[in-house]
C-alpha positions in Angstrom: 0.0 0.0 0.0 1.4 3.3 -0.8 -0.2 6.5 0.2 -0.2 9.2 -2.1 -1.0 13.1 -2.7 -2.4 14.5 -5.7 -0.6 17.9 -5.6 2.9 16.6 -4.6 2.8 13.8 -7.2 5.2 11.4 -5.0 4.1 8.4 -3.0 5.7 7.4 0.3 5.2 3.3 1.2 4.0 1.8 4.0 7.2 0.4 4.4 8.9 4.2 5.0 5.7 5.2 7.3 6.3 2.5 9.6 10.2 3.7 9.7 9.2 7.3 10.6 7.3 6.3 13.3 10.3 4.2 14.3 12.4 7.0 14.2 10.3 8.9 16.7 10.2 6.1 19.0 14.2 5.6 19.3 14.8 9.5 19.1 12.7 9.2 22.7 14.3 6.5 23.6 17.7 8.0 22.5 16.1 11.4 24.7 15.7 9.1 27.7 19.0 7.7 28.2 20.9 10.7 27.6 18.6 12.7 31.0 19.5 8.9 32.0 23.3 9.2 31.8 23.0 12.7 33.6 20.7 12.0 36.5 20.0 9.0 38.9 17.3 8.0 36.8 17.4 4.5 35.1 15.9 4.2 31.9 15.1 0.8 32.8 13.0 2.1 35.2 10.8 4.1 32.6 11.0 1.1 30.3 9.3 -1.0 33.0 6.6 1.8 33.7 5.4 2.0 30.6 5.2 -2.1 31.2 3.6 -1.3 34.4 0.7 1.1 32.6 -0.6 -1.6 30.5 0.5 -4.9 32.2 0.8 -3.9 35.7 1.3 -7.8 36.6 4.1 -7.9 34.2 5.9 -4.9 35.7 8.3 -6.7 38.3 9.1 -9.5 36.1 12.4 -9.7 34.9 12.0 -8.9 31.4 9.5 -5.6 32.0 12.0 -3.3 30.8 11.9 -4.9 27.6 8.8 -5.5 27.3 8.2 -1.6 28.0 10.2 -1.1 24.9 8.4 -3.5 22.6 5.4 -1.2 23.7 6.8 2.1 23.3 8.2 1.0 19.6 4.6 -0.6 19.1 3.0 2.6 19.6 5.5 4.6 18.0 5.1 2.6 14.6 0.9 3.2 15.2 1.7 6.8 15.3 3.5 7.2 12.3 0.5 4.9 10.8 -2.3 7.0 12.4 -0.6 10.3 11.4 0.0 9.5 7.8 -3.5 8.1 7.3 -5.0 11.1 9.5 -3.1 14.4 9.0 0.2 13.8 6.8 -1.5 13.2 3.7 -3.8 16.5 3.7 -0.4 18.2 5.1 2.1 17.1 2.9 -0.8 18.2 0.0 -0.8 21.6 1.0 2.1 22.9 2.8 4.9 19.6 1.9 7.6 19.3 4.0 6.9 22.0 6.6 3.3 20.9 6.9 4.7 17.4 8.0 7.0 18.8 10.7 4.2 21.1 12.1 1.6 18.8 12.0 3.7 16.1 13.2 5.1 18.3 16.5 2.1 19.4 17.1 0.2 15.9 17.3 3.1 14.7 19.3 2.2 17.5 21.7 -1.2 16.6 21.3 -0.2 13.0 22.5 1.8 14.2 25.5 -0.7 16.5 26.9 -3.2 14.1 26.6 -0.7 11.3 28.4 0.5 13.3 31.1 -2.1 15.4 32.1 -5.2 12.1 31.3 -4.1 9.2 31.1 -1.4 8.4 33.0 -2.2 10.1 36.4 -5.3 8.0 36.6 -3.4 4.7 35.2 0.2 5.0 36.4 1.0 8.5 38.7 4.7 7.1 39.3 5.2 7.4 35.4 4.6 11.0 35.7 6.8 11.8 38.5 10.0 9.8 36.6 11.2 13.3 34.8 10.6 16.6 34.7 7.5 17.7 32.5 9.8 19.8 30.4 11.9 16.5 29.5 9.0 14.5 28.6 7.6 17.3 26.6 11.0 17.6 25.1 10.7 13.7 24.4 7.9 14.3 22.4 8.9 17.0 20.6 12.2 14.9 19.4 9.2 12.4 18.5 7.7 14.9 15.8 10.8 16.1 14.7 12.5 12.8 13.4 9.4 11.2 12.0 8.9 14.1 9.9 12.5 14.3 9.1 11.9 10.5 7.8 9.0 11.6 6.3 10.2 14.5 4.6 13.1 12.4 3.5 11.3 9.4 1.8 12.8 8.3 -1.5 10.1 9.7 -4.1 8.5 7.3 -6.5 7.1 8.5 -10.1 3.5 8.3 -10.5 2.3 6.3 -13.9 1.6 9.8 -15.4 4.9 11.5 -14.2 6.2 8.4 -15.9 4.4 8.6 -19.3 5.2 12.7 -19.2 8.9 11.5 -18.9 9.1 9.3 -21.8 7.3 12.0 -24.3 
């Protein structure tokens, strides 16, 4: 499946979408164990939170960290799915590249206000304490930023009439 936009004329695969939304995930994972390395913090310790949100019985098992990550990528790769589908396509239509970034920041923000200030003080509180609101926000932030940059990026594939207009 590739999804397409009639004033921009390329195509970007799912293949590359699912990458984006990859790249967000490990430039947050990235974020985390660098305030990881500079403060007591372990990012284990966030890996197994995010465990602990949806699985709470999984949370003190030894492999919770890990599982935590397999989440967070998870969710990361639906992100990049959901935004492409949802916003990207209309974005990259009218604005290209810049529309993407924007729109891609801004549902990340979107996401984190929603998280932090919803979701997880009713479903994990401890998650929220981990780091400074500023840092997650940060996190996020990263998030938009390098799926867009992978978006913005894709290799662009010739439409069947960009193809025919070639060959006159």
């Amino acid at each position: 499946m590739k999804i397409c936009t009639e004033k921009s004329r390329f195509s970007i695969s799912m293949t590359h979408v699912l990458l984006a939304g990859l790249a967000g995930g490990l430039a947050e994972v990235l974020w985390v164990l660098a305030w990881s390395a500079v403060t007591p913090l372990q990012a284990a310790t966030v890996a197994r939170e995010v465990t602990h949100t949806l699985f709470p019985a999984l949370a003190e098992t030894p492999v919770a960290a890990e599982i935590g990550l397999i989440i967070h990528l998870a969710i990361s790769l639906a992100i990049g799915l959901v935004f492409m589908r949802v916003l990207g396509k209309r974005l990259a239509h009218h604005y290209g590249g810049a529309g993407i970034l924007a729109g891609s920041v801004a549902l990340l923000t979107l996401i984190w206000t929603v998280n932090f200030l919803v979701v997880l003080p009713a479903l994990n509180p401890v998650f929220v304490t981990l780091m400074p609101s500023a840092v997650t926000l940060g996190s996020k932030t990263l998030f938009g930023i390098a799926m867009a940059a992978v978006l913005v990026a894709r290799p662009h594939t010739l439409t069947t009439a960009q193809k025919s207009q070639a060959s006159v």
